[in-house]
LOLOSE-85598 format. One record per residue (C-alpha): x, y, z; residue in three letters. Coordinates in steps of 0.2 Angstrom, whole numbers, plus 5000, padded with zeros to 4 digits. Example, Ala and Ser with C-alpha at 12.3 -4.5 7.8 and 13.67 -1.06 7.14 Angstrom:
506249785039ALA506849955036SER
***
This chain:
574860944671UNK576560984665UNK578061004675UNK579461104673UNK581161044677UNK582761154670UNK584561044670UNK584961104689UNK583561054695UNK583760874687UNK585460844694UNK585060904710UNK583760774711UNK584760644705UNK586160694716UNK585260664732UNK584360494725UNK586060454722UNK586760504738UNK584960424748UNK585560254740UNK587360244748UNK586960304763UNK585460154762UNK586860024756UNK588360104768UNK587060094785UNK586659904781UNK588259834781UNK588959904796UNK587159864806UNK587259694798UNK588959694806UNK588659754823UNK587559604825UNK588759514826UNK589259494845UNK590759414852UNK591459364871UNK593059484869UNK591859624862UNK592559784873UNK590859814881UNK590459954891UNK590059944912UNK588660034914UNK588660224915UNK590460204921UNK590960244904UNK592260124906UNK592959974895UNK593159804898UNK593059624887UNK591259524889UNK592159374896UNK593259394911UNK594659284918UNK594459244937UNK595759224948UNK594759144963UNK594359004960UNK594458884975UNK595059064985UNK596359084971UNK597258904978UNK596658834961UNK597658974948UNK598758994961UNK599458804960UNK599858824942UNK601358914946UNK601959094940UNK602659014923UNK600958924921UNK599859074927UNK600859194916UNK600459074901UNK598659064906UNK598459264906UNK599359284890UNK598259164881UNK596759244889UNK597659404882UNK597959364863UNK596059304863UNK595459454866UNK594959444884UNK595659604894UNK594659604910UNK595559514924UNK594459484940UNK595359484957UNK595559494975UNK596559534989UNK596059374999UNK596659254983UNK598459314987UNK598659314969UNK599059494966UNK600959464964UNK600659334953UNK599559434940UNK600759594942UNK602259474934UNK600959404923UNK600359574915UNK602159644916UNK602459714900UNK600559704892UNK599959894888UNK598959934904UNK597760034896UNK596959894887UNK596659814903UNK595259824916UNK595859754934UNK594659724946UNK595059674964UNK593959684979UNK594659714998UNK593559625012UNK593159655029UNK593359835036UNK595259875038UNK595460035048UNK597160045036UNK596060045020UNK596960175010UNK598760085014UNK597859895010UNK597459994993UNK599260034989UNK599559894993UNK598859794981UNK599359914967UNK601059894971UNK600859704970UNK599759714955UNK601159824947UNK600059964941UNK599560154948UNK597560104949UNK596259994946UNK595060014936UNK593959944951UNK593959904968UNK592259834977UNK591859794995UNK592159604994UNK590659505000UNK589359615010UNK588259505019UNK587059615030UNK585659725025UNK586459875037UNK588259855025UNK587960005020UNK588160095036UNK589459965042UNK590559985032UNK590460195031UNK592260245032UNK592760105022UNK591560185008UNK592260345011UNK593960295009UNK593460204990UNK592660364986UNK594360474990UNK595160364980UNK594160364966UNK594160564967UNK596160534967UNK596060434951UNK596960304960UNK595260184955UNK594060194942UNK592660144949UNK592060074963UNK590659954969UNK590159784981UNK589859614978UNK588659534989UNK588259364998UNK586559365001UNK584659454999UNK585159585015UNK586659625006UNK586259614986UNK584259714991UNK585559835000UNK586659854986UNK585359884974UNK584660054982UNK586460114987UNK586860264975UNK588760244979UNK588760104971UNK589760114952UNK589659914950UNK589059764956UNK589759584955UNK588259464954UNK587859274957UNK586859224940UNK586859084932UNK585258964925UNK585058854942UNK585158964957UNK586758864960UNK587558964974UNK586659124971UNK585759234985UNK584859154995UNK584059215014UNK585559245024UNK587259225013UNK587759055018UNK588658965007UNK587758795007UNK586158865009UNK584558894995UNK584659014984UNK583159124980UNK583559144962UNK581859244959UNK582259364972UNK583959374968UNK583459414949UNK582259554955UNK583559664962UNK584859634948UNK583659704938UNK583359834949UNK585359864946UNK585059874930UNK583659984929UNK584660124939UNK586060104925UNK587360014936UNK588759924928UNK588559744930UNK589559584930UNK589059404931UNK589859274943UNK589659084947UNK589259054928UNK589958894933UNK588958844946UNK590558884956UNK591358744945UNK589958624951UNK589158634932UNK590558464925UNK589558424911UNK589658514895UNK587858514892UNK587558614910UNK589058734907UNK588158794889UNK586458824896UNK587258924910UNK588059014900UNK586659024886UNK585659084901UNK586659234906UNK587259314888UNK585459304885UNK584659384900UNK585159554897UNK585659574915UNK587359594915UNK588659694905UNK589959554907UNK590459384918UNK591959314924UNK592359144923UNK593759054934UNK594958964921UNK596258834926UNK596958804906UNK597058864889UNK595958754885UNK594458804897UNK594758974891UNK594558924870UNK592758834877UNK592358994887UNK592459094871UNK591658974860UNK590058934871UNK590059134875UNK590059174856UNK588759034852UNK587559104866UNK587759274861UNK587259234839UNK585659164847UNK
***
């Protein structure tokens, strides 16, 4: 059979083989690329749409007592470090009595880049003032989130109702992001996960159970780490933004070996869309990244 092909017909061809071939060549090398995962990776939290680094820097560790005994000068250095590597996420709280110390810290750092997450506790009947508050102490017009800091009861949800109502205001004001609860406990954290209102949650995770949810909240008791997993995955399946806590073992985890399986565990459970880890030095925060970054290459 013979076939007929004029001199158009021929370039045209060869064009798209052409053409076929860099677009084969110019999609592996970015795909080879994108493999490559890091801890100060700007991930995004969940359908939120919004921005944050992988790793986070805590600010409660010991109730805040622990960062807070650094002084501003040493703080200030510990942020800016955290900073320059990469990690923008800065996790808070009112009850660390630290917001005036990360305000002076961040002074002067392109608030954009930044994600600032605090979280307000109990049920203040002056809520919306408590909020101004700590963005006047934070130095900055929002946050990018607030949460209801440590629900504990099954019935939080109805609790804490004007509270809800007031973060919800607020977030249609544009003076938070998003908003969200962290939990103490299976009442609180099965709550959470069936709560629509809920934008993110902060959970316990780590490889152990160490200090994750257990039957009623208390701090020293069991955790129920299979439980506790079930509902995070719930979390998860409805698209929530989450972030992972007590990586650390609530600093319990010393030896290096622990610390690295924790966090091995956590990167690789595709559970959370970041963590937050409590750092005391610049040299904590160099390992946080290294160990992060291992975990995520596999």
């Amino acid at each position: 059979m013979k076939t007929n092909l004029n001199r158009r017909q021929f370039l045209q061809g060869t064009a798209a083989l052409a053409g076929a071939a860099l677009t084969a060549t110019s999609t592996w090398l970015p795909a080879a690329e994108a493999t490559k995962r890091t801890a100060t990776d700007q991930v995004t939290l969940g359908k939120t749409g919004i921005k944050l680094s992988r790793l986070g820097m805590g600010t409660g560790s010991n109730g805040g007592r622990t960062q807070r005994d650094l002084g501003q000068e040493g703080f200030t250095r510990l942020v800016r470090h955290a900073y320059d590597q990469g990690i923008t996420y800065i996790d808070t709280a009112g009850n660390y009595n630290i917001h005036e110390m990360i305000g002076k810290a961040i002074k002067g750092l392109p608030r954009e880049k930044l994600y600032i997450q605090s979280k307000l506790a109990g049920n203040p009947g002056n809520a919306r003032e408590r909020i101004d508050e700590f963005r006047q102490e934070l130095g900055t017009d929002y946050l990018d989130s607030l949460l209801i800091h440590c629900a504990t009861k099954n019935s939080w949800h109805e609790d804490l109702k004007r509270l809800m109502d007031v973060l919800l205001d607020c977030q249609d004001k544009k003076i938070i992001r998003a908003k969200g609860v962290s939990c103490h406990g299976l009442p609180g954290l099965t709550r959470a996960a069936q709560v629509d209102w809920v934008d993110v949650h902060l959970v316990r995770i780590n490889h152990v159970g160490r200090h994750m949810d257990g039957t009623t909240g208390a701090w020293s008791e069991a955790s129920d780490r299979e439980k506790a997993l079930q509902e995070i995955r719930t979390m998860r399946q409805k698209g929530r933004g989450i972030i992972g806590m007590k990586l650390i073992g609530n600093g319990e985890f010393t030896s290096a070996e622990e610390r690295e399986k924790s966090i091995r565990y956590v990167m690789q459970s595709g559970l959370v869309d970041a963590a937050v880890i409590g750092f005391k030095s610049t040299a904590e925060i160099d390992e946080g990244i290294e160990r992060v970054n291992r975990a995520l290459a596999g």
